[in-house]
C-alpha positions in Angstrom: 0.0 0.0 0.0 3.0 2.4 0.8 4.3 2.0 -2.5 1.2 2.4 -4.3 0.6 6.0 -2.1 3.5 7.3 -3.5 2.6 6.8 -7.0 1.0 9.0 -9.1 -1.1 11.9 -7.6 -3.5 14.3 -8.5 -4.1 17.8 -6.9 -7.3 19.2 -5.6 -8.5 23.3 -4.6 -10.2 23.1 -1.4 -12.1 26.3 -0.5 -11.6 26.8 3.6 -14.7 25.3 4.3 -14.1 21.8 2.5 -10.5 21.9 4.6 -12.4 22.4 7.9 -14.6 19.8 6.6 -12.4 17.3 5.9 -10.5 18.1 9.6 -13.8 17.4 11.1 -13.7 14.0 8.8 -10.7 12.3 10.4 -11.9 11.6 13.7 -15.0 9.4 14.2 -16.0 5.9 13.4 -16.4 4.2 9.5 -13.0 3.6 8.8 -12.3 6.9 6.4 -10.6 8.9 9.1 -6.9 7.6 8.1 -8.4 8.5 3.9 -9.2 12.0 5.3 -6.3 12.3 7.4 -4.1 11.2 4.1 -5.7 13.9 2.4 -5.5 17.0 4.7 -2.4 16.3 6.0 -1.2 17.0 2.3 -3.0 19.9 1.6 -0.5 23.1 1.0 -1.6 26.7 -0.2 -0.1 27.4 -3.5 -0.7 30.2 -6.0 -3.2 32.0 -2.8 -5.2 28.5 -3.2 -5.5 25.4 -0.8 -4.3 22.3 -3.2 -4.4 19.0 -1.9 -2.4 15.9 -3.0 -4.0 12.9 -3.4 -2.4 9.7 -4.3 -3.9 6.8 -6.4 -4.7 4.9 -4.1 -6.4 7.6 -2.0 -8.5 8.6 -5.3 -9.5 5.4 -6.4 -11.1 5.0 -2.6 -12.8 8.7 -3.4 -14.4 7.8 -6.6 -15.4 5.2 -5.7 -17.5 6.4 -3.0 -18.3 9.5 -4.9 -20.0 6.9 -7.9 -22.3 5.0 -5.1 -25.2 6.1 -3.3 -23.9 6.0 0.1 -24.6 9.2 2.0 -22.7 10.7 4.7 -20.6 13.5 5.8 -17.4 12.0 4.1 -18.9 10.9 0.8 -20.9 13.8 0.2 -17.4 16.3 1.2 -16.0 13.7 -1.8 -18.4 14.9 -4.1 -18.6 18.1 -3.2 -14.7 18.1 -4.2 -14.7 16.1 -7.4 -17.3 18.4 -8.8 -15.2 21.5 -8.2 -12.3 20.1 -9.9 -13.1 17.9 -13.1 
């Protein structure tokens, strides 16, 4: 898995609210936190913008729960997030 995190990536804007968001998203139960915690711990401001980096491994886990029905605070934060940056 370690290997496969530091393949490719892909960045993704946050506004301020989808960081704070995300922060709220690594503590809890359901077994995303570590996802979440992957993701935030990454994010960087660059160009006046907050870009996250998010590995393969982590994206693959995002779309996927982007593409199914699921709802929750996580999932829908995933959305939210793809949609801003197709």
């Amino acid at each position: 898995m370690k290997g496969k995190r530091l393949g490719k990536g892909r960045e993704l804007v946050l506004t301020p609210a989808q960081r704070d968001k995300l922060l709220a998203c690594t503590t809890g139960r359901g077994g995303y936190q570590s996802l979440c915690r992957h993701i935030y711990d990454s994010i960087r401001e660059k160009d006046g913008k907050l870009v996250a980096l998010v590995y393969e491994a982590d994206m693959e886990r995002i779309e996927k729960a982007a593409a199914r029905d699921d709802q929750g605070t996580w999932q829908d934060l995933c959305r939210e997030i793809l949609a801003a940056n197709p």
